[in-house]
C-alpha positions in Angstrom: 26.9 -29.0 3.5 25.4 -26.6 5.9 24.7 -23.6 3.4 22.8 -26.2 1.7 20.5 -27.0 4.7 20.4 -23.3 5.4 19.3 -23.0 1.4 16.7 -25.8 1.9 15.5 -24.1 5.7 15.3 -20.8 3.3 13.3 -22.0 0.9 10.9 -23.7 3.5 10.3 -20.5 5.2 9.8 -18.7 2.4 7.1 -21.2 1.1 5.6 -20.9 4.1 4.5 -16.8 3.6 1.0 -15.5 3.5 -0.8 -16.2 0.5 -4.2 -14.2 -0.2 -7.1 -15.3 1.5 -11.0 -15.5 0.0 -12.3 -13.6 3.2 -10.1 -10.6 2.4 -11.4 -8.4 0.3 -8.4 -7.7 -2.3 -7.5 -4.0 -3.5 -6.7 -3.8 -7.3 -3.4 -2.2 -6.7 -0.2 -3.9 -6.2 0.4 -5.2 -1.9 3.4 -7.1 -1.7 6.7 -5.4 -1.6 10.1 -7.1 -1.2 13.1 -6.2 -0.3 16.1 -8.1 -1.7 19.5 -6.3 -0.2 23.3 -7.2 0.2 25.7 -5.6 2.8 28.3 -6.2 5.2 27.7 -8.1 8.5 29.4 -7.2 11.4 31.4 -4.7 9.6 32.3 -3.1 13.4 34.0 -6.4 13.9 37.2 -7.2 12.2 37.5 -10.6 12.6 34.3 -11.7 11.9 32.5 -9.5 9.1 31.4 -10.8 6.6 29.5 -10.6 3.6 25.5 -10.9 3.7 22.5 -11.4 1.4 18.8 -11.2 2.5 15.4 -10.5 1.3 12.3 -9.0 2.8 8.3 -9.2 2.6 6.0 -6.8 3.5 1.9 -7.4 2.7 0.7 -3.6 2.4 -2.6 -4.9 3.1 -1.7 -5.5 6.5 -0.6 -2.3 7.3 -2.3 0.1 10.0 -2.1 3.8 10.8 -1.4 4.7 14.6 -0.5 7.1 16.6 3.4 5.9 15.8 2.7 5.9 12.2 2.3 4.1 9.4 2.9 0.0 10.8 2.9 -3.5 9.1 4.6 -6.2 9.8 7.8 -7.8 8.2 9.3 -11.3 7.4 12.6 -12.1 6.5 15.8 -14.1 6.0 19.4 -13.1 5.8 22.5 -15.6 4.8 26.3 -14.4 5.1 29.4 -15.3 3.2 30.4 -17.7 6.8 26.8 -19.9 6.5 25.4 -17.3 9.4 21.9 -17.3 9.2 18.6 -15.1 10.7 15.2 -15.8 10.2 13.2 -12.9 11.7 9.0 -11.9 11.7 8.3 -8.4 13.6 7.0 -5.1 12.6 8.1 -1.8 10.6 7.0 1.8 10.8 7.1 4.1 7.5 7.3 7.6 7.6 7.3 9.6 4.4 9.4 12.5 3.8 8.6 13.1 0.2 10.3 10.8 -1.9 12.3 10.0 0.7 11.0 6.7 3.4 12.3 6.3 7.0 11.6 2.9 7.6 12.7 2.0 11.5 12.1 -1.8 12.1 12.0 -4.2 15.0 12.2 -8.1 14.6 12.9 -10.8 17.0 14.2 -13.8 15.0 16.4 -17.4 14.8 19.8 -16.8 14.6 22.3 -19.7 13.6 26.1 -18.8 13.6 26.9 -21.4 11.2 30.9 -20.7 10.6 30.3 -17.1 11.3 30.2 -14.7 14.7 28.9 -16.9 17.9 26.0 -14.2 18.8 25.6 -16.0 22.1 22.0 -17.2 21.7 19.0 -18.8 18.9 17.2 -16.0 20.0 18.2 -12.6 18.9 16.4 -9.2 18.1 16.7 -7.1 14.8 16.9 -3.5 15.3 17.0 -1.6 12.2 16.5 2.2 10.3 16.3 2.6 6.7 16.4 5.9 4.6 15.0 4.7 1.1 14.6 7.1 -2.0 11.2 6.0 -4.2 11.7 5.6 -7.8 9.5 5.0 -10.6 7.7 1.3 -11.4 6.7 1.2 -8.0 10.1 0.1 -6.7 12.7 1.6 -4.3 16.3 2.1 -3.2 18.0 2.4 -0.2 20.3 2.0 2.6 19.8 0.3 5.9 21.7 -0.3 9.5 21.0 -2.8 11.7 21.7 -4.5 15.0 21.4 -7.9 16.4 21.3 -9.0 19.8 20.2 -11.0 22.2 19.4 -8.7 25.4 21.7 -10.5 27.4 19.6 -14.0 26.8 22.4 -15.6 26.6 26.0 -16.0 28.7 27.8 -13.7 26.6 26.0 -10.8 24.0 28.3 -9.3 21.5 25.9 -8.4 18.9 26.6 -7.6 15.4 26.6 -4.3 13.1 25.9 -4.7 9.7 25.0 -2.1 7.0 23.2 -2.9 3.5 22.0 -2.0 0.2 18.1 -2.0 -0.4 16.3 -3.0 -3.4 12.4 -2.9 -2.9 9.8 -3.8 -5.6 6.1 -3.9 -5.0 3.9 -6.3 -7.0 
């Protein structure tokens, strides 16, 4: 019962994305880019890892140069094997090496342990680095780390580890 309300609240926020607006003026070339990607959450822990499945959107015509690099922001939604479940909007940096992207990321976010790890709060904040190699068809692969916490929000903070396996695809 609850991975199906955390389907239905995945499906809601998904809906509820950017969609192109008249008063921007659109470039020809492709601006959206997801990330779909699978991992292991928690993998430092033992008795609570478990597996996870997430996907990513980025709106390239959101993106700014600064002094820090390349930045846009970033929505997304990740669901674990336990019925865990993080719902996260923040920002991303892109540095290009080459072919290769290093992608460091920051995105505070809804967190709901469902049967999974007790993270100690709703509120938790998504720190992640990617390394992603571009490939042709204007997509990518790569790999990611991240952590959650809480920054002591809460009465306890354990956080979470959890590596995964990138697939990006503009369109």
């Amino acid at each position: 019962m609850k991975l199906n309300k955390t389907i239905i609240i995945l499906i809601t926020f998904l809906s509820c994305l950017p969609v192109k607006s008249d008063e921007i003026e659109l470039d020809k070339n492709k601006n959206t880019e997801f990330n779909v990607y699978t991992g292991m959450f928690d993998f430092s822990d033992n008795g609570k890892r478990a597996t996870l499945v997430g996907v990513q959107h980025q709106n390239e015509e959101l993106n700014r140069d600064t002094f820090l690099g390349n930045l846009s922001p970033i929505t997304g939604a990740m669901i674990t094997a336990d019925n865990a479940a993080y719902f996260y909007t923040g920002i991303q940096a892109q540095y290009k090496l080459g072919s290769l992207n290093l992608t460091p990321s920051f995105a505070p976010g809804y967190y709901n342990e469902g049967n999974g790890k007790d993270l100690g709060h709703a509120l938790e904040f998504k720190s992640e680095v990617q390394l992603s190699l571009e490939l042709p068809k204007d997509s990518q692969f790569g790999f990611s780390y991240n952590h959650l916490s809480n920054a002591s929000l809460g009465d306890k903070n354990p956080g979470a580890n959890s590596y995964m396996f990138n697939f990006f695809k503009k369109f």
